[in-house]
N, C-alpha and C positions, 0 to 999 in steps of 0.2 A: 521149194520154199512156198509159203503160203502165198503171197504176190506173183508167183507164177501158172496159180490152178487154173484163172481164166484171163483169158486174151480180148480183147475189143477191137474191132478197127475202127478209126476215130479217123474222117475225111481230112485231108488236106493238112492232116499235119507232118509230111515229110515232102519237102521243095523236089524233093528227087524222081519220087515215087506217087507222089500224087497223096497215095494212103500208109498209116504206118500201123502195126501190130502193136498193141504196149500192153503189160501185165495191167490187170483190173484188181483192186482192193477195194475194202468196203471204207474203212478208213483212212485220210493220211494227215497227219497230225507233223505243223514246222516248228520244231523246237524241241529240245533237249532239258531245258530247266526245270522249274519244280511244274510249270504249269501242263506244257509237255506229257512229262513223267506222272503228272496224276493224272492226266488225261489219259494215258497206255495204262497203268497200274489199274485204274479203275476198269475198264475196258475188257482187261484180263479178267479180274476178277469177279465181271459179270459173264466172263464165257465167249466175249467178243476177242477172238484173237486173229480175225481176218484187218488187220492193222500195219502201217507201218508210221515210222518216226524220221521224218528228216532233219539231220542236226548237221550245219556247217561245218563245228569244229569236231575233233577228234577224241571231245571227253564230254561226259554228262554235266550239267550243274547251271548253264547258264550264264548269267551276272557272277557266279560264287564259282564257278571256274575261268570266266577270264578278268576279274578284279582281286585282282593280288598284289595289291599296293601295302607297304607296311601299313600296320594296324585293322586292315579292313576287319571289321566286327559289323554284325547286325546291330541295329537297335529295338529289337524286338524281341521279347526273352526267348530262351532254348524252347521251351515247355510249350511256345504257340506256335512257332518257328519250325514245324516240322506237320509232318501229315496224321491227322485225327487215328488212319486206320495203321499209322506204323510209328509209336510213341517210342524215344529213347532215349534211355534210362540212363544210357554212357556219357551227356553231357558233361563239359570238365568245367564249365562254365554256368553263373545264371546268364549271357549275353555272349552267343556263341560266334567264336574268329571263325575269319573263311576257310582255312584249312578242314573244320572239322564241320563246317556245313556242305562243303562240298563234297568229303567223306562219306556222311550222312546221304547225299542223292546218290554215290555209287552203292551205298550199299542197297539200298532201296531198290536199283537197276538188277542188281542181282540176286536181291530175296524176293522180288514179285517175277523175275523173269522175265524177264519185257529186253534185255541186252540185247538179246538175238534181235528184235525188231527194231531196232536202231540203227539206220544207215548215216554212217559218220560221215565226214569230209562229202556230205551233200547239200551244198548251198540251192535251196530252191530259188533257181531264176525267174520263174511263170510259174502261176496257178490259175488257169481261164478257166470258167463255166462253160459248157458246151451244151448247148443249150436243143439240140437234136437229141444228143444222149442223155441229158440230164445228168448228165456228169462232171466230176471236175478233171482237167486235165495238168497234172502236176510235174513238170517240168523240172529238172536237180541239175547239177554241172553235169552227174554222173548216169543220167538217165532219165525214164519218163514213167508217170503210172496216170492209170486213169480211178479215180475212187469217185464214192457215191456223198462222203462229207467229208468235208475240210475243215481241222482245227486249226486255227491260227495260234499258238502260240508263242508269239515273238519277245515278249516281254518287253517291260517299257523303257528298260535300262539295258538295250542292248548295242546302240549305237553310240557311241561318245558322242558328244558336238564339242567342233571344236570352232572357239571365237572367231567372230569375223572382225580381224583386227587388221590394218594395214600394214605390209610389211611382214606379218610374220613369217613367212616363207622365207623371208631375208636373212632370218636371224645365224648368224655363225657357230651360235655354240649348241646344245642337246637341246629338244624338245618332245614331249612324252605327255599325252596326258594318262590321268590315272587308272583308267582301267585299262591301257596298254600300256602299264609299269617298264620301264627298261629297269632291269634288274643285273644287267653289266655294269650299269652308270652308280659312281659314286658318289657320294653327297661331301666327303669328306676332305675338307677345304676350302669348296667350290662357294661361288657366291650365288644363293637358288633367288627365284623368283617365282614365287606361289598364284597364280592369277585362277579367281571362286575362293568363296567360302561354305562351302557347302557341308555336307554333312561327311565326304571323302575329305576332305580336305583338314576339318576338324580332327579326323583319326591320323593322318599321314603326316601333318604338320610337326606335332611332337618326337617325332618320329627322328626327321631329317634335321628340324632344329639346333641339337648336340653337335651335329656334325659338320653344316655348314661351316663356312668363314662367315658368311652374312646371308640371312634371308629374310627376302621382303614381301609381303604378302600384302598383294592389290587387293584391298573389298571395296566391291561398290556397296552392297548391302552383311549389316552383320547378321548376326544370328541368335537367335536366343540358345541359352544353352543352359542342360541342365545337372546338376551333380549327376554323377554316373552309381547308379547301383549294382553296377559287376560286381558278382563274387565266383571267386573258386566254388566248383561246388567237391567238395571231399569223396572219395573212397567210398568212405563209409554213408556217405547221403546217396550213393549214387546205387549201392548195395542195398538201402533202405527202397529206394526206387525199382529196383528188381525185382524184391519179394516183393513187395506191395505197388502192385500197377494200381491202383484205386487213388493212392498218395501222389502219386502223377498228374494223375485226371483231376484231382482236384486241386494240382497247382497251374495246367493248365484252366481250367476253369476260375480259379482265381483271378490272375491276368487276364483273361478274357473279360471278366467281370470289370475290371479295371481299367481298362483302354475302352469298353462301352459308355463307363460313365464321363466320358470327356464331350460324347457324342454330342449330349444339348445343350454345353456350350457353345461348341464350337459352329453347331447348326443354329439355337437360336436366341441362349442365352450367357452373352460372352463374362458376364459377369461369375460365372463360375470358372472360369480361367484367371481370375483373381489371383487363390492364392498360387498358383502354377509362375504366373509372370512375379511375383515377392519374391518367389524362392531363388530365380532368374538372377532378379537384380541383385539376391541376397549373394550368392554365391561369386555373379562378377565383380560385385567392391570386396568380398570377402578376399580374394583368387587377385583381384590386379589393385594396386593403391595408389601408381600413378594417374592423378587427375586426366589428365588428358588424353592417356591408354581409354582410360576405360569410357569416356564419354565417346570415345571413336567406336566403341566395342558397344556401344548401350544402343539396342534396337528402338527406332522411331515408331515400330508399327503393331501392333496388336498382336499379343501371346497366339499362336495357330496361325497365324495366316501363315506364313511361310513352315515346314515340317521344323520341330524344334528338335535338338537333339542332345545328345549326355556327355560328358565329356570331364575329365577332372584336371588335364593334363596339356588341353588345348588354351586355354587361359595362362598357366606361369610358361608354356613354352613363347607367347608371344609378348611376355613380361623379360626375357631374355637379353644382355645387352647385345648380342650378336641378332636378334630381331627387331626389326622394322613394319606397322603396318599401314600401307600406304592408303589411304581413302581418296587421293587425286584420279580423277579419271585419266583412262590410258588413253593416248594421241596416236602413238604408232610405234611399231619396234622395226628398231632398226639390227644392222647386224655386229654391235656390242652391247645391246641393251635395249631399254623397255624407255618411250619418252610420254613421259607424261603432260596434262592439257595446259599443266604451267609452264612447260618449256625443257623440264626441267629430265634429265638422262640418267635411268638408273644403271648401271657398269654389272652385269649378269653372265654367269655362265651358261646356266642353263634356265629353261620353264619349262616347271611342272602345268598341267593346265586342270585344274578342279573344276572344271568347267561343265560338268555334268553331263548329260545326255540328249538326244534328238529325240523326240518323243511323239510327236504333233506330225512331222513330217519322215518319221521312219520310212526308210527305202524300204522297205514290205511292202510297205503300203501301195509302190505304184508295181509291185509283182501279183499283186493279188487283184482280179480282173473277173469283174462278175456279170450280168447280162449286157448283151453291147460291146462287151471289151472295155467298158468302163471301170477304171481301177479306185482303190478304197481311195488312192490322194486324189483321186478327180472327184468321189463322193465329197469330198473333206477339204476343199480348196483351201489355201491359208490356212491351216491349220484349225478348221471349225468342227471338229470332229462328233460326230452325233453317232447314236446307233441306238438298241433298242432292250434296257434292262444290262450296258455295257455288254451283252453277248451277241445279237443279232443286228444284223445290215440291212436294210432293203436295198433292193438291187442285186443282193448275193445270196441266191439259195443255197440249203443245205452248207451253209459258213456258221460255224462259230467261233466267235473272239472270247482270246482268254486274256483276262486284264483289260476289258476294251474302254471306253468312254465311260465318264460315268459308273464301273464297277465299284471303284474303289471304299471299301469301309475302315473307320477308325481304327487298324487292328494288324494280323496278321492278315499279308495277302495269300497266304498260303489258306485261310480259313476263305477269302475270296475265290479262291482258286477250287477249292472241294463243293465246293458251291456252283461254280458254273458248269464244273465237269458234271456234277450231280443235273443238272440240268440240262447238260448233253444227251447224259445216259437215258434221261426219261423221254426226251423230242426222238430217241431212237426207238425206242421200245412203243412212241404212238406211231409211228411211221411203219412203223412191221406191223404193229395191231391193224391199220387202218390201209395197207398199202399206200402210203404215201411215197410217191415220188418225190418230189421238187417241193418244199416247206421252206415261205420267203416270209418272213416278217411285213406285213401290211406299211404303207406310208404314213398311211391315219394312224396306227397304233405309236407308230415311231415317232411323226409328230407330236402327239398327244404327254406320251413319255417325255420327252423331251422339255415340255412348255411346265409339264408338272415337277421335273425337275428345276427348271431355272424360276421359278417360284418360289419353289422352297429351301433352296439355293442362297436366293437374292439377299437376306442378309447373316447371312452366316460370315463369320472371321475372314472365312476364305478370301471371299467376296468382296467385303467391303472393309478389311482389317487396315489397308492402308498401305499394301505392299502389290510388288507385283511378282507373279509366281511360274511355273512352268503347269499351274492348274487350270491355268485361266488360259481363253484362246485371246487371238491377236483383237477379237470386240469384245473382249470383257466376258465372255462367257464361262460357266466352270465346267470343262468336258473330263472332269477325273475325277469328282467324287459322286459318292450313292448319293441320292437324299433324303436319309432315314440312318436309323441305326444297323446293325452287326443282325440283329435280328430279324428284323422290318426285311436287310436284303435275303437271309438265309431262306427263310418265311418265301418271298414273291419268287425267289429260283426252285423253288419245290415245286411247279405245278407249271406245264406249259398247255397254254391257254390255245386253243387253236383257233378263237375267234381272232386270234391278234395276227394270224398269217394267213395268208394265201398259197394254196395246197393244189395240187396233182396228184393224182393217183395213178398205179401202175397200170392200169387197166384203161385211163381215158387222160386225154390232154385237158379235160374239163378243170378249170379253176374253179377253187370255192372261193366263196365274201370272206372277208378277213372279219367282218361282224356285225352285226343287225344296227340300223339303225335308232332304234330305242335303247340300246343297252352298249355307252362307251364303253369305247377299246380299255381302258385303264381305271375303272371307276373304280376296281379292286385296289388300287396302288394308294388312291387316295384314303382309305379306313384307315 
C-alpha cells in the first residue's frame, strides 16, 4: 500500500524501544465527511494519491451518516448541497433527506476512488508536529503514520453537547440526544420531553408528536421559521437534468445567487431582512391561532441572528392538544421528570435532547498539538477561537482546517469546503515549486485577519441582533462567519499569499519574514 513505500524513524516515540518505525505519507486528512472526501477526491484528481483518510466510524458521510433522527433533511437545496465537480441529477427532492445525502458521499467514495484510502474504525488520538522532522506524527486507535500535512477535517457538527443540567444522569426513563437517535425506542404512548429548539428539533418534533401520549418541548429561545419550499422533484425533471447538465448549473447558480443576496443584510444592512422576518411572522399567525401559543413562538431578536429555518409542519405539530411548549426555565431533573424554575414537575418518559453540538471546545481540538505540544484548545482557551482566512493556525505548520473560524459563508458549506481544499491544493503545489518545508501562517497576518474581521463583523445581525448564538465566543466575539460575501471568500482562497507565512525550505532551516514592513499582511482583504 501506498503508506507503506517509506518508513521514518521518529525519536522517542515508542516507551519501549526508545525509537519506532512508522509508514510516512505525504498527506493525512481526519474525517470522512463531505469536507474529508473533497479534500481526498481533489487530491486524486490532481495526481496526489500518496494520502490517507482517517475516519472514526465505519461509513463515509459524516454529520449525514450518524444524524438519522426522523425527518433529518438539509436546509439547503439539492443543487448546492453537493460538490461543484460531481453534480446529481438523481435528486428526488428540491431539499434533500439524509438517506439520500449520505448515498450521495458513498457514491462519490467510489466514483473518484479514494475508498481504498480510507482507514475506517480509526479514531485519531494525537496528531503532534515534530518539529526535528518537520512532520506531523499522527497517531489512530489502530496505528501511527508520520505525513508532511495535516487536514483537519472534523466538522463542526460532529460532537453532540449535551446540557449541563443537574441531575440528568438521575433520570429513570430513556435519554438520547438527536444525532445519537435510539431507533429501538418508541414514541408511541410515551410521554416525550423535547429539550432545544433548534433546527433538529424543528424536523423531529413533527415527527414523534402523533405518537406521543404527551410531549413537552422546553424552549428557552424560539426560532424563526420559515415556509418550507420542498418539493418532489419528478422523473421526468430529474430526466430533463440528465440530458441537459447546463439546466443543473444554472439551477445551482440560481440558489447560489439567492443565498448571496442575503449576504448585506445580514453583514451590514438589516433592513433588507424586512421582508424575510413579514413572511416569518406571516406564516406563524397563519399556522397557530392560539394567542398565547404563538406569542410564546414569536422571536424577540432580529431575522439572522440565530440560523432561521423551514418548516411547514413544525408549527400545527406544537398546536397539537397532546402538545405542550414549556418557555419556564429548567431547575433540574430528577428521576421521573424535568422540574422546572417554578417548582413545578413535569412526569416524562423519556428526553430527547435537541441540544445541538460542541463546537468551540471539540475534543479534536486538544488531539491536535502543534509546536510545543501545544494543542488547538490551548491556542483557543474558552472558546476564543481565531485562525487565519478560517484555514490556518499559527503555531501549526503545514495544518489545515476545513470549516475552521471564521470560514463560514451565507450559503452552502459544501461551496466553503471546495474553496478551502482549492486552497490546500495550491499552498502544495508552492511548497513543491519552492521546496518548502514547514509553511506556518505569520501571527501578524493572523492578528491582522482577525481585527479585520471583528470590524466588519461588529454590526452585522449576528452580532448585535439581540440573541445569543453558538456563533459568538464566550466575549462576544463572532469566530464562525466570513466577513464578506460567497465571493469576496472564493476570491481571497484563490491565491496563497506567502508574505502571510513564515516558511522553511528543504535545503535550509532558514525562516523567511511572513512580510515586509511597508506593505500589510491583509491590505488585499480590505479592497
Amino acid at each position: 500500500m501506498v503508506e507503506l513505500r517509506t518508513t521514518a524513524t521518529i525519536p522517542g516515540t515508542s516507551p519501549a524501544t526508545g525509537d519506532s518505525v512508522v509508514p510516512m505519507i505525504d498527506v493525512a486528512i481526519v474525517g470522512a465527511g463531505f469536507g474529508g472526501l473533497g479534500a481526498a477526491i481533489r487530491l486524486q484528481q490532481e495526481g496526489r494519491k500518496d494520502f490517507l483518510v482517517f475516519e472514526r466510524d465505519d461509513a463515509v458521510g459524516g454529520t449525514w451518516h450518524v444524524n438519522t433522527y426522523p425527518g433529518a433533511q438539509c436546509d439547503i437545496p439539492s443543487a448546492l448541497y453537493s460538490f461543484s465537480f460531481a453534480p446529481n441529477p438523481d435528486w428526488t427532492r428540491l431539499y434533500p433527506l439524509q438517506p439520500e445525502i449520505e448515498a450521495y458521499l458513498n457514491d462519490c467514495a467510489d466514483k473518484f476512488g479514494i475508498r481504498d484510502r480510507i482507514r475506517f474504525g480509526h479514531e485519531v488520538v494525537d496528531a503532534s508536529w515534530n518539529d526535528a522532522q518537520s512532520r506531523w506524527l499522527v497517531t489512530t486507535s489502530k496505528g501511527t503514520w508520520s505525513a508532511r500535512v495535516l487536514i483537519g477535517a472534523l466538522g463542526p457538527f460532529s460532537e453532540p453537547a449535551r446540557p449541563d443540567i443537574a441531575g440528568l444522569d438521575s433520570f429513570s426513563g430513556s435519554v438520547f440526544h438527536s444525532a445519537q437517535w435510539d431507533h429501538e425506542h418508541s414514541a408511541q404512548g410515551r410521554r416525550l420531553a423535547v429539550i432545544g429548539t433548534g433546527a433538529s428539533a424543528v424536523q423531529f418534533v413533527p415527527r414523534l408528536a402523533p405518537e406521543a401520549a404527551h410531549l413537552t418541548l422546553f424552549q428557552r429561545t424560539p426560532t424563526w421559521i420559515l415556509p418550507h419550499p420542498d418539493r418532489p422533484i419528478s422523473e421526468s425533471g430529474q430526466q430533463v437534468l440528465r440530458r441537459f447538465p447546463l439546466a443543473q448549473r444554472a439551477m445551482r447558480r440560481t440558489f447560489d445567487l439567492f443565498q448571496e443576496a442575503m449576504v448585506p443584510g445580514l453583514i451590514n444592512h438589516r433592513a433588507l431582512l424586512a421582508p424575510l422576518a413579514a413572511l416569518g411572522r406571516v406564516h406563524l399567525r397563519r399556522q397557530v391561532k392560539d394567542p398565547v401559543l404563538r406569542e410564546k413562538l414569536t422571536p424577540q431578536y432580529t431575522f439572522g441572528c440565530k440560523r432561521p429555518t423551514f418548516s411547514n409542519a413544525f408549527y400545527p405539530a406544537l398546536c397539537r392538544e397532546n402538545v405542550t411548549v414549556e418557555t419556564t426555565g429548567i431547575d433540574r431533573i430528577v428521576p421521573d421528570g424535568i422540574v422546572t424554575t417554578d417548582g413545578h414537575t413535569h412526569e416524562v418518559d423519556t428526553i430527547v435532547l435537541g441540544t445541538g453540538f460542541t463546537i468551540a471546545k471539540h475534543s479534536g481540538f486538544t488531539r491536535i498539538k502543534g509546536r510545543g505540544g501545544k494543542s488547538l484548545r490551548d491556542a483557543w482557551p474558552s472558546g476564543e477561537m481565531s485562525s487565519y482566512r478560517g484555514t490556518t493556525v499559527h503555531g501549526f505548520p503545514n495544518f489545515f482546517m476545513i470549516l475552521g473560524p471564521n470560514s463560514v459563508v451565507y450559503t452552502s458549506q459544501v461551496i466553503t469546503i471546495e474553496a478551502q481544499v482549492n486552497y490546500v491544493l495550491e499552498a502544495l503545489r508552492v511548497m513543491d515549486a519552492k521546496s518548502i518545508a514547514t509553511m506556518e501562517v505569520s501571527s501578524e497576518a493572523q492578528a491582522e485577519f482577525n481585527e479585520y474581521t471583528d470590524e466588519k463583523l461588529a454590526g452585522s445581525v449576528w452580532n448585535s441582533g439581540g440573541c445569543s448564538s453558538y456563533y459568538l465566543s464566550p466575549s462576544g466575539r463572532n469566530v464562525t462567519y466570513w466577513p464578506g460575501s460567497v465571493r469576496n471568500f472564493t476570491h481571497r482562497m484563490s491565491t496563497v499569499e506567502l508574505g502571510h507565512y513564515r516558511c522553511s525550505t528543504v535545503e535550509s532551516d532558514k525562516v523567511t519574514a511572513p512580510a515586509s514592513d511597508e506593505e500589510p499582511a491583509l491590505t488585499e482583504t480590505r479592497a
